[in-house]
N, C-alpha and C positions, 0 to 999 in steps of 0.2 A: 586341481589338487583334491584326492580325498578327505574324509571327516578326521583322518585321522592322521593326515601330513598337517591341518591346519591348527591341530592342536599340539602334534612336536613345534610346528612353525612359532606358537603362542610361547610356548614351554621353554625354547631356546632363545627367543627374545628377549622374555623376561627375566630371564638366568644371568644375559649378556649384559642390560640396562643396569640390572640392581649391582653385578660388579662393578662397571663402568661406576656408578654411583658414590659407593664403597670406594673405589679408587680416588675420586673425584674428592671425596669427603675429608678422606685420611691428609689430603695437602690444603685442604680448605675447612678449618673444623669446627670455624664462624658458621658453614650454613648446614644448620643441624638438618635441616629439610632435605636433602639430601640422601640422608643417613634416613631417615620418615619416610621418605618418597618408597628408596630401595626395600625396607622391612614391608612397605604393603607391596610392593611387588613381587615380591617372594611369595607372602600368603595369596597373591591370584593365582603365580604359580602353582601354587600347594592344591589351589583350587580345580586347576587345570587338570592335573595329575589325579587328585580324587572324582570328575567329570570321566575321565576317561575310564577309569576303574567303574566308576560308575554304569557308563556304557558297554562294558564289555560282560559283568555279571551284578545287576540293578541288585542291590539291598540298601534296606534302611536307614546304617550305616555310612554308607557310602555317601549318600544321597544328603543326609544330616552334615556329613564330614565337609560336603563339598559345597552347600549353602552358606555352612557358618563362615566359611575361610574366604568365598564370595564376599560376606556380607563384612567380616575384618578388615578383608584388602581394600574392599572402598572406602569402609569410612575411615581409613589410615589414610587413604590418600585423600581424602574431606581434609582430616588433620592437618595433612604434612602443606595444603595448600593454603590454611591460615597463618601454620607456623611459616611457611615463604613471602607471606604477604604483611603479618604484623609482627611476628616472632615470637609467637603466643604458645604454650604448650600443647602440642597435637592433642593428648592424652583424655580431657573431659571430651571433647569432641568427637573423637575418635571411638568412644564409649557409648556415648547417648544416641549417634547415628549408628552403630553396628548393634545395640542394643533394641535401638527401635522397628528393626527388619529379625533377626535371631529370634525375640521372643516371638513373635506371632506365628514366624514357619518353622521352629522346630515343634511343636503341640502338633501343628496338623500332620507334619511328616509320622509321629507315633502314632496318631491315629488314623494311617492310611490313604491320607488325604494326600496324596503326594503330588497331584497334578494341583489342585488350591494353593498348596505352597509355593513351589513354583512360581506358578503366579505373584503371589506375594516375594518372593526373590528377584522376580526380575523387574518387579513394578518397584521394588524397593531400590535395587539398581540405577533404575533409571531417578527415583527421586535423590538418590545419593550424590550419583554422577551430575545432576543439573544444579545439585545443592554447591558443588565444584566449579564448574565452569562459571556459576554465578559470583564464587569471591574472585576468579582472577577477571572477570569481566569489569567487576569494582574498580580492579587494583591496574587497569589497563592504562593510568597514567605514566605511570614509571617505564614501559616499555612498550606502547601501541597494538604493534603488529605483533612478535611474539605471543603478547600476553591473549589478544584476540583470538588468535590461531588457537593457542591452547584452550581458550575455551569452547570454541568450535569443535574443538576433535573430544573433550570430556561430553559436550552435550549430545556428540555424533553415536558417538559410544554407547550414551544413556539409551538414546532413544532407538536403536539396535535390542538393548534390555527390555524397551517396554515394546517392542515389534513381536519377541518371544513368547512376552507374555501377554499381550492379546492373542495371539495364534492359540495356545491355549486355553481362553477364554473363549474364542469363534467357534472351538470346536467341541466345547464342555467338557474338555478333559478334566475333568475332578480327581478322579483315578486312574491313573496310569498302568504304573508298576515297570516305567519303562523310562529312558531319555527320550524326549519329542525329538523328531527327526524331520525338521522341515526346512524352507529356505529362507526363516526368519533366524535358525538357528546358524545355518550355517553362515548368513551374512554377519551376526554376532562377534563371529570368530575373525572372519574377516575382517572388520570395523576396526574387533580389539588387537588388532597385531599392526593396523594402520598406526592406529592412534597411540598406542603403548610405545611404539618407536618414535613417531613423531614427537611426543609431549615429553619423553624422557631426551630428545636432542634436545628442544626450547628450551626447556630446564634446566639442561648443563649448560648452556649458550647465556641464561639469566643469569645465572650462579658465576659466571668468569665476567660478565660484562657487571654483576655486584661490585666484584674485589676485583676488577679494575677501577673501579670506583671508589674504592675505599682505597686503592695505593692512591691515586690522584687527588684524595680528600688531604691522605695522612702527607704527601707532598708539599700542599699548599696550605697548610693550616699546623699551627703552633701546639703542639701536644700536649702543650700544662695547661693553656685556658680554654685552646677550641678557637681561638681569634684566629683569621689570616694570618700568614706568616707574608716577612717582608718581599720574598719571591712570587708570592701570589696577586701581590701589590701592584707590582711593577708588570706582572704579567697581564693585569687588567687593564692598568692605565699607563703602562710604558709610550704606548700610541697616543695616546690622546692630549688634545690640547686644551687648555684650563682657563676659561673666560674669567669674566670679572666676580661672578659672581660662582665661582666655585671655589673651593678651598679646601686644604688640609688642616688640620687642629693636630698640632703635633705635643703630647703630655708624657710628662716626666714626673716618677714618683721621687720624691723629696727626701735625701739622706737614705736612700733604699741599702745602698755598703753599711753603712751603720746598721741599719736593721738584720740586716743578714749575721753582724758580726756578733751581734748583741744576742737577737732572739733566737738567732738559726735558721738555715734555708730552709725550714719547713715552714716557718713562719713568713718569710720572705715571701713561698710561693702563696700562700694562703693570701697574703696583701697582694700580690698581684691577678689571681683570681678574682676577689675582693673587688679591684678596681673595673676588672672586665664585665664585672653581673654590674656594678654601680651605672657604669656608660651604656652598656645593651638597654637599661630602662629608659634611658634620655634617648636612645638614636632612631631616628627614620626606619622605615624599612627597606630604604634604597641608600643607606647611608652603609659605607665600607668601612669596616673597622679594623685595625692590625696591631698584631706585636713587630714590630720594628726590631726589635734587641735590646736584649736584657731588662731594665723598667721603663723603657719607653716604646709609647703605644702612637699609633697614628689614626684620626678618622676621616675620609675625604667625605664631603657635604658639598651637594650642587642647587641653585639655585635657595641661594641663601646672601644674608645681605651680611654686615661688618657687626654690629650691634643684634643680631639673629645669630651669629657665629659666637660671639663672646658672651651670649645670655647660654649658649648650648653648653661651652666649657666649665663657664660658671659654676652651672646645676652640678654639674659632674666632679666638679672637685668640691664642691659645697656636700654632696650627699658623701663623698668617701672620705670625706674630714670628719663627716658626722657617726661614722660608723666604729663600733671597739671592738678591734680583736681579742680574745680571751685567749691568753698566752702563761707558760710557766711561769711566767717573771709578772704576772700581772695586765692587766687591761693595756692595749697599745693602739695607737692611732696614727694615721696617717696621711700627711698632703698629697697634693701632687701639684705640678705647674704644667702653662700650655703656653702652645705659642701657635697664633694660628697669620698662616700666611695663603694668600689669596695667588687666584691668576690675573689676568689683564687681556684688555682689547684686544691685542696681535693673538692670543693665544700661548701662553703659557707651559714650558713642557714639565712634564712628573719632577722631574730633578730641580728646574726652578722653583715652584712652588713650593719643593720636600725644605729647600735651602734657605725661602722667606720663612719660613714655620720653624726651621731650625733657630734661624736669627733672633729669633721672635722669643723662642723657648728659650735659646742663651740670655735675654735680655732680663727676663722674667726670672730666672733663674739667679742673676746676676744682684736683681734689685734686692733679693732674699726670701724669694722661694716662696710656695702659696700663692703665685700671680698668674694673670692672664695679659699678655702682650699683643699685639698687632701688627703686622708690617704695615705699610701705607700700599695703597693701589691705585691705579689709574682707571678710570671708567673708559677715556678717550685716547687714543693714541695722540 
C-alpha cells in the first residue's frame, strides 16, 4: 500500500470506530467513555486529513493544524482512559497532557523550526500514549487479557511516535519545510490503523462485558439498600450443606406496618437502609448478607460458635435501637428481632437452616419483639 491508501485506511477506520462508538453509547449512556473515546478519535481523524494536506502542499498552517489535533486526540484519549477505569472527568486531564505538548511545538513551528517540533510532537506522542497504556495496565484486574492487550497496542503505537521522532533527530532535521518521508513514518501509520482497530474492539467488548455486569448485579441485589436479594441467596448456597457451625441470623424489623402507616414509606425505607449500614459495620468480610422481603433481612456466618452468633445479633439490634430517625412527626426509633438457626453434623440444606432461623425469629417475636432466640443444634449425629 502507498503513503497515501494508508492514510485513507487510518481515515476510514477511524470514522467507522467513532460511529460504532456513538452507536454503542446512545443504548449504553452509563459508559460515558465511550462517547470520550469516539470525540478523540475523530480529532486523530481531523489530524489525519490535515497530515495529508499537509503533505501534499507543506505550510505552517497546515503543519500547526495537524500537531494540535495530534496532540487533542491523544490526550482525550489519556482522558477517556481514566474516565473507563475510575469514572473521573476526562476533561483536566485531557487539558494538562494536550497542553503540555501544543505549547512547546506550536512557538517552534512560527518560528520555522518545523523539523524541532516535530520532534517534540512525536516524542510527546509517545509520552502521551505510554501515560495510556500505563492506567489500563493498573486497571488490568477487572479484565486480564483485554485490558493487557490494550495496553500493548497504546505502548506499540507510542513507541511507533517516538521511532519518527528519533529518525528526525538521527538525521538533524531542525528544518524541514517538508513531511519526513521515511519507514519510521510509514510504520506509524501502520501501527496506528493496527492498534486504532484493535483497542476500539476491546473497548466495546469491556463496555458490554460492564453492563452485563451491571444487569447481573441489579439481578441479584435489592435496589433500596444494595443488600443481596433473596434469589442471590439461594443461588450461592442452594448447594451447599450447613455444618454445625455455620448458621443463618435471620432479623425482623419490629412493628415496621405501623411505621409505614404512621411515618410513611419514605420513612419505612430510610429504617430499612438505616438497619443495612447498622449490620454491614458488625459483619465479616465473608459474611452474606440479604434482604429476604419486605423488613426481614438474613446473614449467613460460617465457622462461628452459638454465643459468637448471638453476641453478633446482639451488636446489630443494640446499635439500630440506639439510632434516631429525624422524621416530620419527630425523632423515631426502631427494634428489630433475630432468630438465628444453625446447621448440623449430616449437613444441613439452605431451606433447613432458613426454617430453624425462622422458628427462632417467630419465637423471639412471639416473646415481644426486641429479642434474640436460638434453635438447639447437634454437634454429633
Amino acid at each position: 500500500m502507498d503513503f497515501t491508501s494508508l492514510l485513507l485506511a487510518v481515515t476510514l477506520s477511524g470514522l467507522c470506530l467513532s460511529a460504532t462508538m456513538i452507536s454503542v453509547w446512545t443504548s449504553v449512556r452509563r459508559d460515558t467513555f465511550l462517547l470520550t473515546w469516539a470525540g478523540a478519535v475523530l480529532l486523530l481523524v481531523g489530524h489525519v486529513i490535515a497530515y495529508w494536506v499537509y503533505v501534499q502542499s507543506p505550510s505552517v498552517f497546515a503543519l500547526a493544524c495537524l500537531m494540535v489535533l495530534l496532540a487533542s486526540g491523544l490526550a482525550v484519549l489519556y482522558g477517556a482512559a481514566h474516565q473507563f477505569s475510575a469514572g473521573r472527568s476526562p476533561l483536566r486531564r485531557s487539558l494538562l497532557a494536550s497542553s503540555a505538548v501544543i505549547v512547546p511545538e506550536v512557538p517552534l513551528v512560527l518560528a520555522g523550526y518545523d523539523g524541532a517540533a516535530l520532534v517534540v510532537e512525536n516524542f510527546g506522542a509517545l509520552a502521551v500514549l505510554c501515560m495510556t497504556a500505563w492506567v489500563y495496565f493498573q486497571n488490568r484486574s477487572e479484565a486480564p487479557t483485554p485490558m493487557v492487550a490494550i495496553a500493548v497496542m497504546y505502548a506499540a503505537c507510542g513507541v511507533s511516535f517516538g521511532l519518527c521522532g528519533l529518525m528526525v533527530v538521527l538525521d538533524g532535521q531542525w528544518v524541514i519545510g517538508y513531511a519526513p518521508d521515511n519507514w519510521a513514518e510509514d510504520l506509524n501509520i501502520a501501527v496506528a490503523v493496527g492498534s486504532m482497530t484493535g483497542i476500539g474492539a476491546l473497548s466495546l467488548g469491556l463496555s458490554q462485558s460492564r453492563n452485563a455486569a451491571r444487569h447481573r448485579a441489579a439481578a441479584l441485589s435489592d435496589p433500596l439498600t444494595g443488600a443481596m436479594n433473596r434469589r442471590a441467596l439461594f443461588m450461592r448456597y442452594g448447594e451447599k450443606r450447613f455444618g454445625p457451625f455455620m448458621a443463618i441470623i435471620m432479623f425482623d424489623l419490629d412493628h415496621f406496618k405501623k411505621v409505614n402507616d404512621t411515618y410513611g414509606h419514605a420513612v419505612g425505607d430510610l429504617a430499612l437502609r438505616t438497619f443495612v449500614d447498622v449490620a454491614r459495620r458488625h459483619l465479616r468480610a465473608d459474611d452474606d448478607f440479604a434482604r429476604l422481603g419486605g423488613e426481614e433481612f438474613g446473614v449467613v456466618v460460617a465457622r462461628i460458635t452459638k454465643g459468637q452468633a448471638q453476641s453478633l445479633a446482639e451488636a446489630i439490634c443494640r446499635d439500630f435501637a440506639a439510632v434516631r430517625l429525624e422524621t416530620d412527626l419527630g425523632p423515631l426509633t426502631c427494634t428489630a428481632s433475630a432468630g438465628i438457626g444453625f446447621g448440623d453434623a449430616e449437613g444441613a440444606s439452605l431451606e433447613e437452616v432458613m426454617h430453624r432461623a425462622d422458628m427462632a425469629l417467630y419465637e423471639a417475636k412471639r416473646s415481644g419483639r426486641n429479642r434474640i432466640e436460638c434453635t438447639s443444634f447437634r454437634l454429633a449425629g
